[in-house]
Every structure is written in C-alpha cells, then in structure tokens.
C-alpha positions as CSV (number, residue, x, y, z in Angstrom):
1,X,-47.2,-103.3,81.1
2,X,-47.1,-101.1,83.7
3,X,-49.6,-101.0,86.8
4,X,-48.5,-98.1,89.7
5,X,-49.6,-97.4,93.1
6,X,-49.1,-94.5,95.5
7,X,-47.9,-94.7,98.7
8,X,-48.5,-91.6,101.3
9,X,-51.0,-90.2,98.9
10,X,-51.5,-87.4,101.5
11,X,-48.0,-86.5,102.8
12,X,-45.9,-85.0,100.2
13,X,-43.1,-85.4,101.8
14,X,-42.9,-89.2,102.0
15,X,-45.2,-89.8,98.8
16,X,-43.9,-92.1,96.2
17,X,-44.4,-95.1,93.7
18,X,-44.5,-98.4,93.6
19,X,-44.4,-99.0,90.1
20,X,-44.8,-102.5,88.4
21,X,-43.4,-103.6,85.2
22,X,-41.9,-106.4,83.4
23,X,-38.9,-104.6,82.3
24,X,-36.3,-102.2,83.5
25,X,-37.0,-99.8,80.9
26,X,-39.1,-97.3,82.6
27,X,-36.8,-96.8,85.5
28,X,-35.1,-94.1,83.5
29,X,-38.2,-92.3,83.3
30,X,-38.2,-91.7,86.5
31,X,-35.8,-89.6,86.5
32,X,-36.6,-88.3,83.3
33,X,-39.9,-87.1,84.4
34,X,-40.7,-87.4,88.0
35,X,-38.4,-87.4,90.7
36,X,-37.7,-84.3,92.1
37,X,-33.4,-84.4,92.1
38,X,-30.8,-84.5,89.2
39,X,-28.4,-86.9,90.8
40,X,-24.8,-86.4,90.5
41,X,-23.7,-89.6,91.3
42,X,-26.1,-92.9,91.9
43,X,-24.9,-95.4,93.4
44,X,-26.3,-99.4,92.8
45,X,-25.9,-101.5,96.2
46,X,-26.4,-105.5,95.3
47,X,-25.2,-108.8,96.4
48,X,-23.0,-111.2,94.0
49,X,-25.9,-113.4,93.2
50,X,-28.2,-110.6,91.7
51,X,-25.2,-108.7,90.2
52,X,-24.4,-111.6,87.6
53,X,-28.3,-111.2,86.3
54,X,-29.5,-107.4,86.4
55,X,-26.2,-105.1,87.5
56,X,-25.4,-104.4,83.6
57,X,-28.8,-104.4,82.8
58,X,-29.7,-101.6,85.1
59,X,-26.6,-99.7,84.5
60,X,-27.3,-99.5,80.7
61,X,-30.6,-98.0,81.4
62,X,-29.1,-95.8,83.8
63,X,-26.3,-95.1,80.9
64,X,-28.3,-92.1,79.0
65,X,-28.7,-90.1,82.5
66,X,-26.6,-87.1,83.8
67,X,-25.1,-89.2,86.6
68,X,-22.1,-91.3,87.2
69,X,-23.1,-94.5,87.9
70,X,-21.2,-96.5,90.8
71,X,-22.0,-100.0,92.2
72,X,-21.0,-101.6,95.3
73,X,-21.1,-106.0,95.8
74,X,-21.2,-107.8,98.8
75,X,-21.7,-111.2,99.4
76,X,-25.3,-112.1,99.3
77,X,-27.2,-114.2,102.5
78,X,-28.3,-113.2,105.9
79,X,-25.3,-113.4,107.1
80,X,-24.3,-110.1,105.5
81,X,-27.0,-107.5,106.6
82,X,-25.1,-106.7,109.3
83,X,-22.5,-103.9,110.5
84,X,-19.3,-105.1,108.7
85,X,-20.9,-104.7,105.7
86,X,-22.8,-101.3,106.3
87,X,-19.1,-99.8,107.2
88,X,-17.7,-101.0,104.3
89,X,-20.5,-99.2,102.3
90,X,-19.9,-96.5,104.0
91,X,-16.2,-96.5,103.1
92,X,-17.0,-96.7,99.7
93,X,-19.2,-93.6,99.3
94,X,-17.2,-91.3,101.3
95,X,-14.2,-92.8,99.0
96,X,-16.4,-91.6,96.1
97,X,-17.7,-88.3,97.9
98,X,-21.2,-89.4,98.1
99,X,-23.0,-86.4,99.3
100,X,-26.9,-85.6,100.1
101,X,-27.5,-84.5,96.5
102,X,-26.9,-87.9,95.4
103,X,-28.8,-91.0,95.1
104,X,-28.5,-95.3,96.2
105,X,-30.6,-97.9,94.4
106,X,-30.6,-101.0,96.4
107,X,-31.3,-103.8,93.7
108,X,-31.9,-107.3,95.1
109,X,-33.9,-109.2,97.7
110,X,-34.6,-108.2,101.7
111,X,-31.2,-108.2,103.0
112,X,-30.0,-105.4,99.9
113,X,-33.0,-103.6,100.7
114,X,-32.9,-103.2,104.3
115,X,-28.9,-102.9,104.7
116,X,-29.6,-100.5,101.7
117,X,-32.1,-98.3,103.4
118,X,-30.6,-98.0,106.1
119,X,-26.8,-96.9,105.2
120,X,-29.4,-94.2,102.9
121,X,-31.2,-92.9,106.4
122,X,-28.2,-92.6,108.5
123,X,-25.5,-91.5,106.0
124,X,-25.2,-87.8,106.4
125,X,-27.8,-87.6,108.5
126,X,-30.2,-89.3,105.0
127,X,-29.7,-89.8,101.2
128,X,-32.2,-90.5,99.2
129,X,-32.3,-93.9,98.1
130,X,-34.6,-96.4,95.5
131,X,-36.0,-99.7,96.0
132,X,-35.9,-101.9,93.0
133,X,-36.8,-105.3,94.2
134,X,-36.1,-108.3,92.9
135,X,-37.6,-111.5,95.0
136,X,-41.0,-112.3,95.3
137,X,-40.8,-111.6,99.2
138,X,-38.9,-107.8,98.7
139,X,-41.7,-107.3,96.6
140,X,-44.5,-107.2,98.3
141,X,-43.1,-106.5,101.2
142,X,-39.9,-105.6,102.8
143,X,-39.3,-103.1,100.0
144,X,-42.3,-101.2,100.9
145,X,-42.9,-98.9,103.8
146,X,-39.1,-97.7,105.4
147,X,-38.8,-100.1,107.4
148,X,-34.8,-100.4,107.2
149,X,-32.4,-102.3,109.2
150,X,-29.9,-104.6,110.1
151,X,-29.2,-107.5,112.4
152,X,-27.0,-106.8,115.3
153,X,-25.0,-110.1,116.7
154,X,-27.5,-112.5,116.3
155,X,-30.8,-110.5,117.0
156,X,-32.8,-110.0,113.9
157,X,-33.4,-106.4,112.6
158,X,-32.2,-105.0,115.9
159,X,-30.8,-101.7,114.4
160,X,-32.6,-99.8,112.4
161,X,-34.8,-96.9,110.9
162,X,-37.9,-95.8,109.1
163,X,-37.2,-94.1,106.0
164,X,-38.5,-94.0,102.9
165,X,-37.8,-94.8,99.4
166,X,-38.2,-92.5,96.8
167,X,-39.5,-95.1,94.6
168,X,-40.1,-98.6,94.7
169,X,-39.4,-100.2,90.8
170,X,-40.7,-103.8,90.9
171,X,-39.3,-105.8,87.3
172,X,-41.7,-108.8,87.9
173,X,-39.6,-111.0,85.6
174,X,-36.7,-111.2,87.6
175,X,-38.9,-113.7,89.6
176,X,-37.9,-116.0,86.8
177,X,-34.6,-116.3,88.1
178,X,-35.0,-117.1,91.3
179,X,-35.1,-120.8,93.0
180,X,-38.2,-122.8,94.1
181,X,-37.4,-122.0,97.2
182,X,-37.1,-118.2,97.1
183,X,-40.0,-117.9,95.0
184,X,-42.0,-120.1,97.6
185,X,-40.8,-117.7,100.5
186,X,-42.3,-115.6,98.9
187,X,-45.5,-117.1,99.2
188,X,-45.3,-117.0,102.8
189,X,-45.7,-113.7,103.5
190,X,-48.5,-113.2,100.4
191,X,-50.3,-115.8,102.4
192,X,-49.9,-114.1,105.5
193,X,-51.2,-110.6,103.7
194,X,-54.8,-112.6,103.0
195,X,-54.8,-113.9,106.5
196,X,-54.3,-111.2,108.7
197,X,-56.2,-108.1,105.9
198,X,-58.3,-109.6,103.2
199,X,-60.3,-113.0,103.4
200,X,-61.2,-111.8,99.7
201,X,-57.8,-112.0,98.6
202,X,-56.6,-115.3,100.3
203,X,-60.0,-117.1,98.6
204,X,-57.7,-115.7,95.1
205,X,-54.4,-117.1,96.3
206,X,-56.1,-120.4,97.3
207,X,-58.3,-120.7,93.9
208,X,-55.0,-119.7,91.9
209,X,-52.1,-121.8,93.2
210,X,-52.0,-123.8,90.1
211,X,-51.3,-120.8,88.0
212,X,-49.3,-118.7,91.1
213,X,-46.8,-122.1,90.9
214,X,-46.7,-122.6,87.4
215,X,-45.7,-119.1,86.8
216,X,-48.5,-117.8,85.0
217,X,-47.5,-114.0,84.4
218,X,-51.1,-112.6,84.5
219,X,-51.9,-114.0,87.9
220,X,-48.3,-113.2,89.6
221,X,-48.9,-109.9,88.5
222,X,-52.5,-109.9,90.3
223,X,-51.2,-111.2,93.1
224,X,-48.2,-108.9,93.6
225,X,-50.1,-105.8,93.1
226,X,-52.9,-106.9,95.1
227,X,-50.5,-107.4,97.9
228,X,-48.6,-104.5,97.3
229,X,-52.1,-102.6,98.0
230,X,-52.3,-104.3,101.2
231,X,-49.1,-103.2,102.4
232,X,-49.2,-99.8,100.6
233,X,-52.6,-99.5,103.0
234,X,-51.5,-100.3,105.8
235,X,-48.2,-98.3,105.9
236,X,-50.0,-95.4,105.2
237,X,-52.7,-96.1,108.1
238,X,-49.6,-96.6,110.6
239,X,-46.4,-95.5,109.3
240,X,-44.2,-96.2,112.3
241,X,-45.6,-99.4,113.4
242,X,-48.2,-98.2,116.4
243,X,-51.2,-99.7,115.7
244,X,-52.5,-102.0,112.8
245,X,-48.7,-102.2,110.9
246,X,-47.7,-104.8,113.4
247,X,-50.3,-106.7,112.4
248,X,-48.0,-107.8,109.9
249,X,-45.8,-109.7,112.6
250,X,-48.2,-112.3,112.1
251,X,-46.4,-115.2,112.2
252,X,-43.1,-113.0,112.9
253,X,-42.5,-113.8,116.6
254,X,-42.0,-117.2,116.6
255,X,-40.7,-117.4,113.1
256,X,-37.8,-114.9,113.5
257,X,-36.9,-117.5,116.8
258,X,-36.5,-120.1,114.7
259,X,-34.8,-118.3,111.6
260,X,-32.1,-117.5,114.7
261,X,-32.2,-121.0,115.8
262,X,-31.7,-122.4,111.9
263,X,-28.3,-119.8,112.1
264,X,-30.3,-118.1,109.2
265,X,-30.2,-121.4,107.1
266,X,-34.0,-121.3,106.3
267,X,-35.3,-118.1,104.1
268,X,-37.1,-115.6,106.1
269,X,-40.5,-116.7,104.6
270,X,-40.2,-120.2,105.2
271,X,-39.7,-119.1,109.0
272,X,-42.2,-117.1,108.8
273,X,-44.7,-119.8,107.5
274,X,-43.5,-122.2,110.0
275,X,-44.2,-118.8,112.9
276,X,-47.8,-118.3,111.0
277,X,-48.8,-122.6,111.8
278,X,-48.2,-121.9,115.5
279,X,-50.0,-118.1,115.5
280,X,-53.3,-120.3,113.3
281,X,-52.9,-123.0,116.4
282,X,-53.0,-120.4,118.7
283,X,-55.6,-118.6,116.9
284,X,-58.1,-121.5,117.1
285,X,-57.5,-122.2,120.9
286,X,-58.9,-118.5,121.3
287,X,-61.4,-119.4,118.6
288,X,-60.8,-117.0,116.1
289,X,-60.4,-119.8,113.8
290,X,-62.1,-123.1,113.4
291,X,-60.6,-126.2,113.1
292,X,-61.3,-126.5,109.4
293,X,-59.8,-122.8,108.5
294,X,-56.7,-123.7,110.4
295,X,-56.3,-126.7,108.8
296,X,-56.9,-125.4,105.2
297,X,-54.4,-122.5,105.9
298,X,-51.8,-124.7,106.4
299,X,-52.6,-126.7,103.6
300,X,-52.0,-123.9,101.4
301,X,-48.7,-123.3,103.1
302,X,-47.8,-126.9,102.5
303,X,-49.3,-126.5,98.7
304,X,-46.4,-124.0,98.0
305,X,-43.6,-126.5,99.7
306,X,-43.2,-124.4,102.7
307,X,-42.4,-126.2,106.0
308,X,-44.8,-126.2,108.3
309,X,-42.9,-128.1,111.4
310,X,-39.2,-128.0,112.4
311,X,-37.0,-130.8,113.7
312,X,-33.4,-131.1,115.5
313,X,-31.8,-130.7,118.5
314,X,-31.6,-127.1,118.5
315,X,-35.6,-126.8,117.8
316,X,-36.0,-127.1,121.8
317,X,-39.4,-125.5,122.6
318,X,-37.9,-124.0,125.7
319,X,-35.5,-122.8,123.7
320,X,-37.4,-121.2,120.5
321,X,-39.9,-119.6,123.3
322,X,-36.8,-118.1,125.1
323,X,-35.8,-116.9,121.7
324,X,-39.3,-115.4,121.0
325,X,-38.3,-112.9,124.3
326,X,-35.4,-111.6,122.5
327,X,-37.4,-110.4,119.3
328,X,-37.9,-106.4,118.9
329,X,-41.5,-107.1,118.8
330,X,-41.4,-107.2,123.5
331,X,-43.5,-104.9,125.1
332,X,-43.1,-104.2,128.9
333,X,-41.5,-107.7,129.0
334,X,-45.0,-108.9,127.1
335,X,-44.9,-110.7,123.6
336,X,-47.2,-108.3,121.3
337,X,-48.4,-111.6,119.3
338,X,-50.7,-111.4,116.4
339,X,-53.6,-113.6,115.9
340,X,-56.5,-113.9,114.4
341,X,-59.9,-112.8,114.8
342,X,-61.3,-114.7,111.9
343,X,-59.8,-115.3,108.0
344,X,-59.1,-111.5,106.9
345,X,-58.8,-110.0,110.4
346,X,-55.6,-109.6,112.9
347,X,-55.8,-108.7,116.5
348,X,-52.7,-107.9,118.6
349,X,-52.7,-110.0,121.6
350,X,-50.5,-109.1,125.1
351,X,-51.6,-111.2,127.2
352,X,-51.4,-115.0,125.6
353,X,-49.5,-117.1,128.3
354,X,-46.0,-118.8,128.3
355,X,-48.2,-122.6,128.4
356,X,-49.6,-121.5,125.5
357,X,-46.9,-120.3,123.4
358,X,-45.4,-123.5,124.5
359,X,-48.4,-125.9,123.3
360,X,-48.1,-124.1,119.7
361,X,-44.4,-124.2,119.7
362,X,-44.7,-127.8,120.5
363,X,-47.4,-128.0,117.5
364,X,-44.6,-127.2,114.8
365,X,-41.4,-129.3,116.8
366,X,-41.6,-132.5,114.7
C-alpha cells in the first residue's frame, strides 16, 4: 500500500510528499528516485523509546544507499525538546562534520520531530531534514507543515522556525506500538481537524470509532490520510501561520496552559482535548454551536478516553487563564482564540473577555 499527497504543489522550492505506507520499505526509494541530493552522510535523530522498535529497521533499509548512516538518542518525553538537548545534537554533527550536503531524519513522535526540525533549519544556516513519523498525533499533524521548535524554560514551543521537510514518510503500523494513551492523543487533534475544517469528515470519525479504536487498518488509514489532506490544505493556504493556519490552535490556548500546569505529565493531545471542551463551551455562549453539538463533541472526546475536565490544586482557573497569557499565540496583549462558527468552520476571535475565559475554564476544573 501506498497512498501520497503533495504538499506546496505550486512552490517548487518547498514541494514535497507526504507518503503513506505500512512499511519502511519505500523510504529507500526516495532517494533512489526522487529527491534531489545524494547524501553523504544521513543522520537518524530518535528518542530511546522508538529506537528499541524501528532504529535497526530503518537503518537496514537505509543500508544499500551511498551514505553513512549515523544516529543520535536522547531521552524521550517533553521534557527533552528543549536546548540541552538541541546542543548536544549539535555537538554530535559537527563531531561528525555534518555539512549542508547532508541529510537528518527525525524518526519518532512530536517532540523528535520538532527538536529535529529545528536543529535542521538553524544548523549552518539549514540542512535538509526528513520527517518519518511515528505516533498517531506526529502524523497528522506536527510532522506536516515546518512548523519546528522547542520549549524554552517552561513556555511551550517558544523558539522556533518554519522549515520544511523534504519528505514526510508515515509507516502506519508503527501505531501498533504505541500505548492507549498515545494512540488516543492522537485522536485529539483528528477530532479537532473535523471540528474546526470538515463537518464531513468528523460525521466519519464519529460513525467509525468502533473501527478507529479497534484498530481496523482500512479505516486508520482513511482517517490519517484524510487528515493529512486537511492539514496539507491548509499549510499550503497559509504557510507561516497569518490567517486560516491558526485555526488549528483550536483548543491550543488553553490546552498548552494546562499541559504547563500538568509539568508536561498529560500528552499534548489530551491537553489539547481538554483546551477544545472549553473553546466548544465558549463556542456555544457565542452561538456557533448548539447545545446538542457541544455536547456530542465531547462525547466523542470522552468515547476515545480523553479527559475532558482537570482536577488539583494547581488547576486554579486564575491560574490556567494567567497561563493562557503566556502562550505564543498573544496578540497586542489579546488572546487570538479559535472558536467555532458552526461543526466544520473556525473563526479567530480577539476580543472574547477575561469573564469568559474564566466561565469555560471553570467548565473543565472538576
């Protein structure tokens, strides 16, 4: 099997794949056949956890190339996407002589992927550098569009750049060896792609949970690609987040406060899902939503075990809306918050009030 899309189809110059598959197989003929460099050296950036499953397994199809294949570990979690880590990575290709001619493949979740990209855009000035994701969430969606980063201190995706990938290489059955939990982070953020672009699309992801949870491969693969499209069309309508990419913040701006809050203890998604209950509350108060669509959205978050409330001392809703003014998403001291207009269509929203973002705070603080 292999389904591909093309991102950029019009701009040559940041044009490039997002190739699905159920294998690694085909990766090597990508280089075989259709990127543009003969890489000298390549060099495969992954965390511990991933590197016991698919390191060897992508070196060996890496094996037959003209390349010398390097690979760099570090320890896997939020907690290493940050500037320690980037320096050491840095070390190690300038150790190897690493030069512009040669090549990074960041192979693993979000956190490989964007510390990944990133050390790609700024070293010497920008490497070329392949996604090859392997969560649900990197999949269909932090692996595609440049969007690179890492967290500075405590502020989430506070450094960063836009640069893209040569390629984006997603293996679909790696998903089979990831957690519940991972895989239902996941979810989050495919949810939020129906929501906030395609009413269409979020009917399928309601009418298919069964299958989506039971692993049925011909439906994941529907629903990944499908979501892949979404986010394929809006990075190409708004590369550098000015207009209609933000609109996939939705549930971001609250969600990133209280992944700070949880010391990044919840998965990204799950934050997320809890940030996208507030943004439907809110999103009915302005009626975009009714009452019943709010209330079946969430049941489909719950149906996929993702929390939809937080509780704790540290969940404070002065606190988490204090936190919200600290996210990268503040605009002349104004909260750019997504909501929505109606199921399948976003709106960006400067002007919703600190009592408000309190009530829907309050709506998730159990």
């Amino acid at each position: 099997m292999n389904e591909t899309l093309i991102v950029n189809k019009n701009d040559a110059n940041n044009r490039y794949d997002i190739s699905l598959n159920t294998d690694f197989v085909k990766l090597r003929d990508y280089f075989s056949d259709l990127l543009e460099k003969k890489y000298a050296k390549i060099c495969i950036v992954t965390d511990d956890k991933v590197a016991k499953f698919y390191l060897n397994k992508v070196k060996s199809v890496l094996s037959t190339l003209d390349s010398k294949i390097f690979s760099y570990i570090f320890p896997s979690g939020e907690a290493s996407k940050n500037c320690n880590t980037l320096n050491k990575l840095y070390e190690d290709l300038i150790i190897n002589h690493f030069d512009r001619n040669d090549l990074l493949i960041a192979l693993g979740g979000g956190v490989v992927g964007d510390l990944t990209g990133y050390c790609a855009a700024t070293y010497l000035r920008g490497i070329d550098y392949i996604q090859v994701p392997t969560t649900l969430l990197s999949q269909v969606d932090s692996s595609i569009g440049g969007k690179t980063a890492i967290d500075f201190m405590q502020y989430k995706n506070m450094v960063g750049a836009f640069y893209m990938p040569k390629l984006v290489y997603i293996n679909v059955n790696t998903l089979k060896t990831l957690d519940k939990a991972q895989f239902d982070s996941g979810m989050g953020e495919i949810i939020k792609h129906g929501l906030i672009q395609d009413s269409e699309y979020y009917d399928f992801i309601d009418n298919n949970k069964a299958d989506i949870a039971e692993f049925r491969l011909e439906t994941l693969i529907e629903l990944i690609l499908r979501s892949c499209a979404i986010k394929c069309r809006v990075v190409e309508i708004d590369p550098k987040e000015k207009g209609i990419r933000a609109y996939l913040n939705f549930g971001h701006t609250i969600g990133h406060a209280i992944e700070k809050l949880s010391d990044y203890k919840l998965y990204h998604g799950q934050c997320v899902a809890i940030g996208m209950v507030s943004a439907l509350y809110i999103s009915c108060k302005l009626g975009g939503i009714s009452k019943d669509e709010m209330d079946k959205a969430i049941e489909l978050i719950e149906y996929f075990d993702l929390p939809t409330c937080v509780e704790g001392s540290e969940y404070d809703a002065q606190t988490i809306l204090e936190a919200t003014k600290s996210d990268k998403k503040m605009e002349n001291n104004a909260i750019k918050f997504v909501v929505l207009n109606s199921i399948g269509e976003a709106q960006i929203n400067k002007e919703i009030d600190d009592d408000l973002l309190l009530e829907a705070i309050n709506y998730i603080i159990k």
